[in-house]
C-alpha positions in Angstrom: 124.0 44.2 23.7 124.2 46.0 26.8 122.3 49.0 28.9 119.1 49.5 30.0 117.6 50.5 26.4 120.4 49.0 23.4 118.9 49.6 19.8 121.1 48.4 16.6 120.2 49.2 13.2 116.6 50.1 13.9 114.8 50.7 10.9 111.2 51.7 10.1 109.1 53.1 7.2 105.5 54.0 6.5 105.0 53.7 2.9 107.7 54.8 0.6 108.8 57.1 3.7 111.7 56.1 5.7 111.6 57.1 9.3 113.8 55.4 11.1 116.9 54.1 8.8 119.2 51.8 10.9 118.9 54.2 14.2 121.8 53.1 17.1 121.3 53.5 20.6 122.3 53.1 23.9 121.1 54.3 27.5 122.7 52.8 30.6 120.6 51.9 33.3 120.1 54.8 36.3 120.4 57.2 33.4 118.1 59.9 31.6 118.9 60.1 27.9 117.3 62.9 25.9 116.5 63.0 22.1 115.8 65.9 20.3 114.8 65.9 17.1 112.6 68.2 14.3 108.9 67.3 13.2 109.1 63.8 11.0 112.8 62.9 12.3 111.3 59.7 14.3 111.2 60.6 18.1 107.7 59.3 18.7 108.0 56.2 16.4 111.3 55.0 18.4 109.1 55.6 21.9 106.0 53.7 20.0 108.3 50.5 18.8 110.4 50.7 21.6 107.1 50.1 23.8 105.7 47.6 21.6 103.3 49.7 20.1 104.3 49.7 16.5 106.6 47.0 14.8 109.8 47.3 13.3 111.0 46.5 10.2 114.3 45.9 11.4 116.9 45.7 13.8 118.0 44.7 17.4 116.3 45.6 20.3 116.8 44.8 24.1 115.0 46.8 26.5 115.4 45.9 30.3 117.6 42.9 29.6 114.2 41.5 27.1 114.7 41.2 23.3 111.8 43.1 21.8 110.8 40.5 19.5 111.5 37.5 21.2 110.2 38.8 24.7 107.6 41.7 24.2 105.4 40.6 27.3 108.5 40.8 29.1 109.3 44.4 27.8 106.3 45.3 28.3 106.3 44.3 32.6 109.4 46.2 32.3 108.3 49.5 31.2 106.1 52.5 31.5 104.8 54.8 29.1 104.1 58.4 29.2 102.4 59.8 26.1 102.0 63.4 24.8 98.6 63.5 26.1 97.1 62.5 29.4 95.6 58.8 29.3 93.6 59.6 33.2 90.2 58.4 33.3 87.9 61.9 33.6 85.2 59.5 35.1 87.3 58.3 38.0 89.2 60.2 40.6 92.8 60.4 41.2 92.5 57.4 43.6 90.6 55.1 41.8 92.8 55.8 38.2 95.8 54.2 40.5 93.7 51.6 41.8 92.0 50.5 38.2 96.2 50.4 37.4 96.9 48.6 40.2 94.1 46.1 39.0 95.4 45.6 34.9 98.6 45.0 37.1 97.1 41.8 38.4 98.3 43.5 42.6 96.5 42.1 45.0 93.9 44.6 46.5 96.1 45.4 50.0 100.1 46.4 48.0 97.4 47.7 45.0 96.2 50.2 48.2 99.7 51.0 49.8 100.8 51.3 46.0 98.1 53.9 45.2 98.6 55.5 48.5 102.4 55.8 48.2 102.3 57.2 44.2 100.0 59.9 45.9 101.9 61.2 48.3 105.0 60.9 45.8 103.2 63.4 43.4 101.5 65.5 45.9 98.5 64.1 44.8 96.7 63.4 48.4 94.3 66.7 48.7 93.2 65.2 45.0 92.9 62.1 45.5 89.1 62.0 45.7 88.6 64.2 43.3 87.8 63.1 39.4 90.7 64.4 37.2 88.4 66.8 35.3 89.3 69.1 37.8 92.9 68.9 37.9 95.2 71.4 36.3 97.8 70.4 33.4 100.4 69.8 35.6 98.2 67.1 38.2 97.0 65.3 35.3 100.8 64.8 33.9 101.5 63.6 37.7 99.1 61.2 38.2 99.5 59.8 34.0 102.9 59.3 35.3 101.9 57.7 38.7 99.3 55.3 36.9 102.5 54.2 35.0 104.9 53.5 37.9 102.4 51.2 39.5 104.0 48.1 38.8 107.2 49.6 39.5 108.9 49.5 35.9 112.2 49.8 35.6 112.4 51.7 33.0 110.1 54.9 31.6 109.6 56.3 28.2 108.2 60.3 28.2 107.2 61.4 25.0 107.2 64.7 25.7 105.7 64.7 29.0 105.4 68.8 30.0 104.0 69.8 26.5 101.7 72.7 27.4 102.6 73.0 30.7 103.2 76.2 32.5 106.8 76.6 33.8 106.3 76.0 37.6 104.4 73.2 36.3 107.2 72.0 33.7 109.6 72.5 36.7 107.5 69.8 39.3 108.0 67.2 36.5 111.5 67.6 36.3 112.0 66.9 40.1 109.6 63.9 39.6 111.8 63.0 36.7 115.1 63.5 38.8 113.5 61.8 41.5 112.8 58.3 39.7 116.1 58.2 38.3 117.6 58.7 42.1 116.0 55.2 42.9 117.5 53.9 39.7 114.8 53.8 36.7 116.0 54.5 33.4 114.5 57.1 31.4 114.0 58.2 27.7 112.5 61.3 27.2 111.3 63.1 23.8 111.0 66.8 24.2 110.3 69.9 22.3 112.2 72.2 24.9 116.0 72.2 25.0 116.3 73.8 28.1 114.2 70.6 29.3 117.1 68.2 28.1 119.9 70.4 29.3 118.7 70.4 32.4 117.5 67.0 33.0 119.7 64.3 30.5 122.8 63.0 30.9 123.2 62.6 27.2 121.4 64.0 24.4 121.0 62.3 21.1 119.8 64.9 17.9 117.2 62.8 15.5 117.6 63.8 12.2 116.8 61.7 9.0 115.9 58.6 11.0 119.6 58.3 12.7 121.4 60.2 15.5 123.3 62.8 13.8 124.9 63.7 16.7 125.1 62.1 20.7 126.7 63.2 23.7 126.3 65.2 27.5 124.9 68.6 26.8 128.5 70.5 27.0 130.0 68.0 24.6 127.0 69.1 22.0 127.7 72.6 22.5 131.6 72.2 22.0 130.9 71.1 18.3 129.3 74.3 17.3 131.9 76.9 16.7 131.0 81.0 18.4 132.3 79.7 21.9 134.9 82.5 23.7 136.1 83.2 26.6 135.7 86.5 27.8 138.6 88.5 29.7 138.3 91.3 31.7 141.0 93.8 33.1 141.5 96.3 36.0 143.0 99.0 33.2 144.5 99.2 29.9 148.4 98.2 29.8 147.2 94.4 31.3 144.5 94.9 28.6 147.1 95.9 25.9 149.7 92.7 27.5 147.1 90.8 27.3 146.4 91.1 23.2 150.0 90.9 22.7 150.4 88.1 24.4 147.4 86.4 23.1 147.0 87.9 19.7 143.5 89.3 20.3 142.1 92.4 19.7 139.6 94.2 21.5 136.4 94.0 20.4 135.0 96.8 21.7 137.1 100.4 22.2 137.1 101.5 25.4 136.1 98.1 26.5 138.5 96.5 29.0 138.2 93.3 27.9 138.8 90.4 25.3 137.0 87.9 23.8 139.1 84.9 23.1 137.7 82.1 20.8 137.8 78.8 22.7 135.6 75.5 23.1 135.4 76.8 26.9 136.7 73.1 28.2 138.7 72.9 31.3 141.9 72.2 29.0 141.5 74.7 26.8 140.8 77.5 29.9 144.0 76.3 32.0 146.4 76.5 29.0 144.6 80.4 28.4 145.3 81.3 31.8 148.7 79.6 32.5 149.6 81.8 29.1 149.0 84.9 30.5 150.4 83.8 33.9 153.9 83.3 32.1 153.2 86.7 30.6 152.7 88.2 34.6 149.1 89.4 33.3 146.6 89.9 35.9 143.3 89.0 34.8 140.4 90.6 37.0 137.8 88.1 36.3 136.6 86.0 33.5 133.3 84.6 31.9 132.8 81.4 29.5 130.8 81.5 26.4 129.2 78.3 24.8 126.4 78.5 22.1 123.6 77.0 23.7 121.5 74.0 22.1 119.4 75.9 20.0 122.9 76.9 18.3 123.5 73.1 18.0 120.2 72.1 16.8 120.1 74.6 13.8 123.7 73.5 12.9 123.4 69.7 13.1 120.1 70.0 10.9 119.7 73.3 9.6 116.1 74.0 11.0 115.3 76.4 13.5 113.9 75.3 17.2 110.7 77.0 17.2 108.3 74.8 18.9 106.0 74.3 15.8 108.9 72.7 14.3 110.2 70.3 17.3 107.0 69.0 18.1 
């Protein structure tokens, strides 16, 4: 098996209730991969066996070169784990959180300092530091869960939805913390319940759906297998507008409208044959604009449930 995270066949149930049946997965190292998936489709069971936390009842596993069942001590001084609810100790400030990490990390009390020291500053965390996390905002305590969990430097992080109730400027200082780790090579899987969160942040997304990935690719390829995509044409007047349709076998959609709306999967292929078309035709196009359905679009066709957060959770 190879990549940072490589899952074959995984399979777990609770009861007579299947939730993972014979999941496959693969996340190269340096690389954020993204699954989406609705309430019950098995995001946070994958993160919880994938981290140790819960057994399977079947499959392969390797996560940072370990086998999971073999080597789960190694997996374990691999990884980091981000939960869907802060794990900070309210008792103990920002500061000594890191250093009790630094301490179940078995660092010796000087690179268990410059370790705490350096996670701080990463996270903007310095004015805090010596303050107890009971006065931190949603978006501090995510930052320093997440710095607690670098402290032995893992090399590769599981976020189960890590900005869930966070406010957007909030949401948006995890993603550059996110980006940031994965410019100095960790390897990140991340459960959320925003898409916009994936599309912006994973260089593939997997949809969870049944216990198996009903679907896996970059966030354009998703979008490509939903049909409603078009290119949109506009014109300087109507005899390029009227050319155009001939040529193209379109029809406005709109009168008095100088424009079309061709269907298309909006790739680069598709908008280069379009374009060299009308070119051969000596139409002048005045400008143009490409239309993809968005994830929610490919979410409620690959499993035929809406995206409303009380449903992706």
């Amino acid at each position: 098996m190879t990549g940072a995270i490589t899952v074959r066949g995984l399979r777990k149930s609770f009861g007579p209730k299947v939730v993972l049946d014979g999941l496959d997965l693969t996340v190269p190292e340096g690389t954020i991969f993204a699954l989406l998936g609705p309430n019950g489709a098995g995001k946070t069971t994958t993160v919880d066996i994938l981290s140790t936390l819960t057994p399977a009842d079947g499959g392969e596993v390797s996560v940072a070169g370990h086998d999971l069942h073999r080597e789960p001590a190694a997996v374990r001084a691999a990884i980091a784990l981000t939960g869907q609810f802060s794990a900070v100790d309210n008792l103990l400030t920002g500061a000594e959180n890191l250093r009790l990490m630094a301490d179940l990390n078995h660092l010796g009390r000087q690179e268990g300092r410059r370790r705490a020291a350096e996670l701080l500053e990463r996270f903007d965390l310095v004015d805090a530091a010596g303050t107890v996390p009971a006065t931190y905002s949603g978006g501090m305590r995510r930052r320093l869960d997440l710095a607690m969990g670098l402290m032995a430097d893992p090399r590769v992080v599981f976020l189960d939805e890590p900005t869930t109730g966070l406010d957007p400027r909030s949401r948006r200082a995890m993603w550059d913390v996110v980006r940031g780790l994965v410019a100095d090579g960790v390897t990140i899987l991340l459960t959320t319940q925003y898409l916009e969160e994936a599309d912006q942040l994973a260089d593939r997304i997997g949809v969870l759906d049944g216990g198996r990935l009903v679907a896996e690719g970059t966030a354009e390829e998703l979008k490509r297998l939903v049909p409603g995509g078009h290119v949109r044409l506009d014109f300087a007047g109507p005899e390029p507008l009227e050319r155009a349709a001939h040529v193209l076998g379109v029809r406005p959609a709109d009168e008095g409208v100088l424009a079309l709306e061709v269907p298309g999967d909006g790739s680069v292929a598709a908008l280069k044959s379009l374009l060299t078309r009308l070119d051969d035709a000596g139409v002048d196009v005045a400008g143009l604009t490409v239309h993809t359905p968005d994830l929610d679009d490919v979410f409620l066709a690959l499993t035929g449930r809406p995206t409303a957060d009380e449903v992706l959770s």
